[in-house]
C-alpha positions as CSV (number, residue, x, y, z in Angstrom):
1,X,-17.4,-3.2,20.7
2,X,-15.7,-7.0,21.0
3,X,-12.3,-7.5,20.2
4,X,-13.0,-9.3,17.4
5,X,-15.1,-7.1,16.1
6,X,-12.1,-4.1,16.6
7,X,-10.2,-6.5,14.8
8,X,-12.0,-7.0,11.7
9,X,-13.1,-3.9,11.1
10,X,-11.2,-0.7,10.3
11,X,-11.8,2.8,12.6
12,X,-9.0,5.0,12.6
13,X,-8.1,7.0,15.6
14,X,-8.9,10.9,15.7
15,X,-6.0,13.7,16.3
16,X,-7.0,15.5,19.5
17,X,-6.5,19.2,19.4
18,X,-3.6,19.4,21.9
19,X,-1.5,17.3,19.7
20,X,-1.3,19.9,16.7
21,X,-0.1,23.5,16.7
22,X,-2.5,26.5,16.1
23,X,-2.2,27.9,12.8
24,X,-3.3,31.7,12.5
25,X,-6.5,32.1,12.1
26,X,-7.5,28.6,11.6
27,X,-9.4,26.5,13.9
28,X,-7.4,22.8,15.2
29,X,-10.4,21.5,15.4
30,X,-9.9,18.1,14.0
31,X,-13.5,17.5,12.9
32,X,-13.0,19.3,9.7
33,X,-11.2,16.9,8.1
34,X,-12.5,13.4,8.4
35,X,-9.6,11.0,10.4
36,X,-6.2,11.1,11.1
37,X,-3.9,8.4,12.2
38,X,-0.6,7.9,12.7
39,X,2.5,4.8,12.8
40,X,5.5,4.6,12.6
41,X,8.0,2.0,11.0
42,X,11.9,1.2,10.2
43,X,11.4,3.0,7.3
44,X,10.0,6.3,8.2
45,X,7.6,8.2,10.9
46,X,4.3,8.3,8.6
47,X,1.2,9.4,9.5
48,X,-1.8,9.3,7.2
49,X,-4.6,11.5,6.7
50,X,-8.6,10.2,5.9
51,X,-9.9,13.5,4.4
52,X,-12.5,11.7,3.0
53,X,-14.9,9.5,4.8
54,X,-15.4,7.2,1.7
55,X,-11.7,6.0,2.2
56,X,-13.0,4.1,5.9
57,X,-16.4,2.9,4.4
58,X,-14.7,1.1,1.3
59,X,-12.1,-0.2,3.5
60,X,-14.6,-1.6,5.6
61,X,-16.8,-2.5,3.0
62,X,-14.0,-4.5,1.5
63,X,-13.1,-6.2,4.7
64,X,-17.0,-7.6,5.4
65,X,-17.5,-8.9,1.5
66,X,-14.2,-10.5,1.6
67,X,-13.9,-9.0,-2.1
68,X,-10.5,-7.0,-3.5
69,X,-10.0,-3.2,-3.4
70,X,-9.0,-1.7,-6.4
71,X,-8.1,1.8,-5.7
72,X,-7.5,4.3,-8.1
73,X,-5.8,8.2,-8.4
74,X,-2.7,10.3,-9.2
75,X,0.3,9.2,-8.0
76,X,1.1,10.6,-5.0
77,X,-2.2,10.2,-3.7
78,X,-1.5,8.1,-0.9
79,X,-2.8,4.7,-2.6
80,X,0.0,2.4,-1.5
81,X,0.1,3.8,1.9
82,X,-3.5,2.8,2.8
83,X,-2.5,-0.5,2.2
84,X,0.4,-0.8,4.9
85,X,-1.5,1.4,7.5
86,X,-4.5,-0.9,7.7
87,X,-2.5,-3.9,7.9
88,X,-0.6,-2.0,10.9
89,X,-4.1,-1.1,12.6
90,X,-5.5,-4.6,12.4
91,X,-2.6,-6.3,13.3
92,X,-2.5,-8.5,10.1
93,X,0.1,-9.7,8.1
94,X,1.3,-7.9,4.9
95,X,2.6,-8.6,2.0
96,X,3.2,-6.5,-1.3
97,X,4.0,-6.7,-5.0
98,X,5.2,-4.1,-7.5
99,X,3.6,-5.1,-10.6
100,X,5.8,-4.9,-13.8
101,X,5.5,-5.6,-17.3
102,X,6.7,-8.6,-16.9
103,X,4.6,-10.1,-13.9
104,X,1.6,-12.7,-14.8
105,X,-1.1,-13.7,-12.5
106,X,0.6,-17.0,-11.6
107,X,3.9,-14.8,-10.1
108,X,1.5,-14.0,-7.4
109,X,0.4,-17.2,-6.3
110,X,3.6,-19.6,-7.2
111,X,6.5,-20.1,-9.4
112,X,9.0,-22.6,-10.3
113,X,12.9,-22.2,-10.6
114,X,13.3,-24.5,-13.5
115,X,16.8,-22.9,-14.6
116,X,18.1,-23.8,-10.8
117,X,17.0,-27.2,-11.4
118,X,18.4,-27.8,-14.4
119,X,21.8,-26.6,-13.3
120,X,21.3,-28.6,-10.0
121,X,20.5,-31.4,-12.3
122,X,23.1,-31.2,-14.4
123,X,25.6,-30.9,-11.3
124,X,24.0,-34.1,-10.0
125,X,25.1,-36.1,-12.7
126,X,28.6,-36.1,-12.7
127,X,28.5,-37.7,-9.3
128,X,25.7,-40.6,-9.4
129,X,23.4,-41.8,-12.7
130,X,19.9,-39.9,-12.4
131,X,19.4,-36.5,-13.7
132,X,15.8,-36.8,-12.7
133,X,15.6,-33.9,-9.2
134,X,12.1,-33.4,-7.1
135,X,10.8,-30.1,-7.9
136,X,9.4,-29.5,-4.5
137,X,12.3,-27.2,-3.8
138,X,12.7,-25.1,-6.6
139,X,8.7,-24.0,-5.7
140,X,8.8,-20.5,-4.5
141,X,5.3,-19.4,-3.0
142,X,3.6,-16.2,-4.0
143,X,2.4,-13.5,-2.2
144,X,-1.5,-14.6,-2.4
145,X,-0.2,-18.0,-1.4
146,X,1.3,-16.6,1.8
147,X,-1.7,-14.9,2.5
148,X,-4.3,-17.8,2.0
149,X,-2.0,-19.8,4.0
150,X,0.9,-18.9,5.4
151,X,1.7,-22.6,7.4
152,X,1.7,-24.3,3.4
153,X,3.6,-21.5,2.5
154,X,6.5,-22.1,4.7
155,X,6.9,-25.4,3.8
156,X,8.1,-24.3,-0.1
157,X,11.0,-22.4,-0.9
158,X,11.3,-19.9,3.1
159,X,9.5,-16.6,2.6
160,X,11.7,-14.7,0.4
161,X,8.6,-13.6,-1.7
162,X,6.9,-11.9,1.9
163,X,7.2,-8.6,3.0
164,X,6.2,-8.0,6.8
165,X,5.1,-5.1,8.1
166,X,6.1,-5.7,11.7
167,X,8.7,-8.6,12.8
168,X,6.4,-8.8,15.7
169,X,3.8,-10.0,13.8
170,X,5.7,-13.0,12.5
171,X,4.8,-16.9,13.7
172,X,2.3,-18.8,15.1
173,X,0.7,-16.2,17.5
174,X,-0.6,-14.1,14.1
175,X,-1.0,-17.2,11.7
176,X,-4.8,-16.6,11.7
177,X,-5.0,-13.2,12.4
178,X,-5.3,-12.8,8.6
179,X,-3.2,-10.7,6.0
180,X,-3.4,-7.6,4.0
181,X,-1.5,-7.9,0.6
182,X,-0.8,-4.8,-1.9
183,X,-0.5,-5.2,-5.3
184,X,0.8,-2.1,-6.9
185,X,0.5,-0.7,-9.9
186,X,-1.7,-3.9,-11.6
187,X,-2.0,-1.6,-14.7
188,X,1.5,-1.7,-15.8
189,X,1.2,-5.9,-15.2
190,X,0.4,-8.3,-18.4
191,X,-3.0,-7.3,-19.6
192,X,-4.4,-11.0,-18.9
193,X,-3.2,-10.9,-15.1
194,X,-6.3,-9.5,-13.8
195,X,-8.5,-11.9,-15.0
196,X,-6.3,-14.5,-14.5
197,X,-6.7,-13.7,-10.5
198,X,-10.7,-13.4,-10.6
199,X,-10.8,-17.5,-9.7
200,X,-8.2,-17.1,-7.0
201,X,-9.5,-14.1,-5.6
202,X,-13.0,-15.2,-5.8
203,X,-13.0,-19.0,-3.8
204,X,-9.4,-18.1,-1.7
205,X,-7.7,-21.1,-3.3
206,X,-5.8,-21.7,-6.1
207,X,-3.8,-25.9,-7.4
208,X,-0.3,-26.0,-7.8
209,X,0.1,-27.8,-10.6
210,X,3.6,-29.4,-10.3
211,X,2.7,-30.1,-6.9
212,X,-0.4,-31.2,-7.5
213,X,-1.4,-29.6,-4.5
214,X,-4.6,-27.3,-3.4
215,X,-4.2,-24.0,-1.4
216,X,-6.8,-23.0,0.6
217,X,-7.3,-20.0,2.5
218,X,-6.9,-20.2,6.4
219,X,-8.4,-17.7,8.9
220,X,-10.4,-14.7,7.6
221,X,-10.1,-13.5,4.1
222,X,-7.3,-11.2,3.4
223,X,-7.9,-8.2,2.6
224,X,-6.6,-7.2,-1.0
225,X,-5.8,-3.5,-1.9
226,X,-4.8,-3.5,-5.8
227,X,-3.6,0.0,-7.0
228,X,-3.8,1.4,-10.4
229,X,-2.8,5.1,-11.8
230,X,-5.1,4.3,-14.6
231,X,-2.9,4.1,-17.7
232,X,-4.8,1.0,-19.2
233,X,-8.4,0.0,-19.1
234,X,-9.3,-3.0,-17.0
235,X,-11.8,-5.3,-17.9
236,X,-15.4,-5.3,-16.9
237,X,-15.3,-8.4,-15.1
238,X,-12.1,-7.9,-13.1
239,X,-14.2,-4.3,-12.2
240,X,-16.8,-5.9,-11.3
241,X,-15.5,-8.7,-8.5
242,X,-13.7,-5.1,-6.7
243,X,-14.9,-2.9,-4.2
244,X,-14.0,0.9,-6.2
245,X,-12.4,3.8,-4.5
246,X,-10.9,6.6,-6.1
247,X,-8.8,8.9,-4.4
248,X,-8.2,12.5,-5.5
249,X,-5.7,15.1,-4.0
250,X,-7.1,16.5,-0.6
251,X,-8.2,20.2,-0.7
252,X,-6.5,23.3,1.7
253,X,-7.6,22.4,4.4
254,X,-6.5,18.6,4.2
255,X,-3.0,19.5,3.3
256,X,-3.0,21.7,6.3
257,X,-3.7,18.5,8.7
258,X,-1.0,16.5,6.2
259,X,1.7,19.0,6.9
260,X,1.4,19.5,10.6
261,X,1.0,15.6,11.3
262,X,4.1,14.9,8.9
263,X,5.9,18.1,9.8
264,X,5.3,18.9,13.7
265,X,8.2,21.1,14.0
266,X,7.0,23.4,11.4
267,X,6.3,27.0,12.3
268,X,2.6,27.0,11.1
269,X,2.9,30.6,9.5
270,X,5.0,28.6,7.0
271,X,2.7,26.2,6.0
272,X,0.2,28.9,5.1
273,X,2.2,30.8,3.1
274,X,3.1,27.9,1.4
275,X,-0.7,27.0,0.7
276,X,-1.4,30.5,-0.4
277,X,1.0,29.7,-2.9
278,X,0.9,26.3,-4.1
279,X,-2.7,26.5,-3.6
280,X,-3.8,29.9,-3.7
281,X,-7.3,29.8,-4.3
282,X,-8.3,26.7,-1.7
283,X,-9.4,24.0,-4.3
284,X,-6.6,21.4,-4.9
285,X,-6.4,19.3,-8.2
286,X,-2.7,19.8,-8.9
287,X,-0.5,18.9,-5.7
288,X,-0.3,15.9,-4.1
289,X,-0.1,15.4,-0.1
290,X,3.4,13.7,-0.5
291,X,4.6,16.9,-2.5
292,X,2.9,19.2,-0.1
293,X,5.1,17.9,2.9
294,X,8.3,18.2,0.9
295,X,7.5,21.4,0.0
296,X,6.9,22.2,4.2
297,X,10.2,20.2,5.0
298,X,12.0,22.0,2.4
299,X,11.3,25.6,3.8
300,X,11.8,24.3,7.4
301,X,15.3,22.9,6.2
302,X,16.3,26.0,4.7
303,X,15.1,28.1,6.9
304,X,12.9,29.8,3.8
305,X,10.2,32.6,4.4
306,X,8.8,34.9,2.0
307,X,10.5,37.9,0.6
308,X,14.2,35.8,0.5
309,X,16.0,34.9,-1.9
310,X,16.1,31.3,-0.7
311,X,12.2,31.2,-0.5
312,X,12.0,32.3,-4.2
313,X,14.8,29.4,-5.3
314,X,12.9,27.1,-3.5
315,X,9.6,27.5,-5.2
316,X,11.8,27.4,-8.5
317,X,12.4,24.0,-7.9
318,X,8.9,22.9,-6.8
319,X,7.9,24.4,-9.8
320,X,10.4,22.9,-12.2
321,X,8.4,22.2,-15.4
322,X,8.0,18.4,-16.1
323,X,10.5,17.2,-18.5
324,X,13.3,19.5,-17.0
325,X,16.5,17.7,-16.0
């Protein structure tokens, strides 16, 4: 395989069985569940697990049509994480947006400080006779506008808008090394923000109008993961431009390889009691990974095992009803 092959394409690496402790009666053979793959960041140690092969092949897919990934499932599934590992794997850029009720679809590409400038304006005539200020500097670049192009990008407004995953992967060296970008949550954003991406999405470039100025994608095409817990319909068109995944809480045996990649110090009895319990008869639709490895850390910080007092407080709180404060 060339290495620019191994570049644009997405294979994460297998956990050998000497890396992960023997749990009784189950087999480490790593094979049962699809990938695993670890990184680590400033932020935490994560690892992530691919308990279903569909996760790679969309990925993948995605990453040869050039089109956006829209990927759906409870929260807690793991569908902002995917983003950041593959952008860590590829060595690519990344950038993410939490989408609010307030964002529009021209947020991500540019926006304009016009308050700034009128105050800067307004400053400026007290000491000489125009009021009249460039607007060059008051343009703040996007997320999709750092990764089209990140050299236009740096000439307007620094890069307050970026998030990188890895400071390494700042400058010149990784300008055309291309970008992932996350956009989280896109169904709690203005209900005409999807659509109002499908142009820029689509060609890679976008006009900034005050500028009167064309961006246009350098390098290959970024690879955009869009998230959504489903809480509003999206349209058929938007649908349509987006390579679909859907993500659904791993079974038993994929919470087993979550805990004992997130959680190495845990005494493997513990995470099968706690899997007898939380998921007693195998099939998983309730608990998600990320609440699975609390769960493990929990008893492994208390020091809880079954018949104790503090094992049984312990699964009070995990079980707390929703609603109850």
């Amino acid at each position: 395989m060339s290495s620019l092959f191994s570049r644009q394409f997405f294979t994460p690496k297998r956990v050998t069985t000497h890396e992960l402790p023997e749990a009784p009666g189950v087999s480490s053979d790593p094979t049962g569940v699809a990938w695993t793959w670890g990184y680590g960041d400033d932020r935490s140690q994560s690892r992530y697990v691919f308990y279903d092969e569909s996760i790679v092949i969309a990925v993948n897919v995605a990453l040869a049509t050039g089109r956006p990934m829209l990927v759906r499932g409870p929260s807690g599934s793991g569908k902002s994480t995917l983003a950041r590992v593959i952008a860590v794997e590829l060595g690519r850029r990344y950038y993410e947006k939490t989408l609010t009720s307030k964002s529009q679809a021209q947020d991500l590409l540019w926006d304009v400080d016009h308050l700034r400038r009128l105050h800067d304006a307004q400053a400026a005539a007290g000491r000489a006779r125009t009021t009249s200020l460039p607007i060059h500097p008051y343009i703040t670049p996007g997320v999709l506008w750092w990764a089209f192009n990140p050299r236009s990008a740096a000439r307007h407004g620094g890069d307050g808008s970026a998030t990188i995953a890895d400071p390494g992967q700042v400058g010149e060296a990784f300008a055309d090394e291309g970008a992932v970008v996350l956009l989280d949550e896109i169904d709690k954003a203005e209900p005409d923000l999807p659509n109002g991406l499908l142009v820029a999405l689509g060609s890679y470039r976008f006009r900034v109008d005050p500028l009167d100025e064309l961006v246009e994608r350098v390098g290959p095409p970024p690879l955009v993961l869009i998230t959504s817990n489903d809480e509003r319909s999206l349209s058929p068109a938007f649908l349509r431009r987006c390579i679909r995944l859907t993500l659904t809480f791993p079974d038993a045996s994929a919470l087993r390889e979550v805990a004992r990649l997130h959680v190495p110090n845990a005494d493997p009895t513990i995470i099968e009691d706690l899997l007898e319990v939380i998921v007693p008869a195998g099939d998983n639709s309730q608990v998600s990974p990320a609440e699975f490895v609390d769960a493990v850390r929990a008893a492994v910080g208390l020091q809880a095992r079954p018949g104790t007092a503090a094992w049984d407080r312990m699964l009070a709180v995990l079980r707390a009803p929703e609603g109850v404060g």
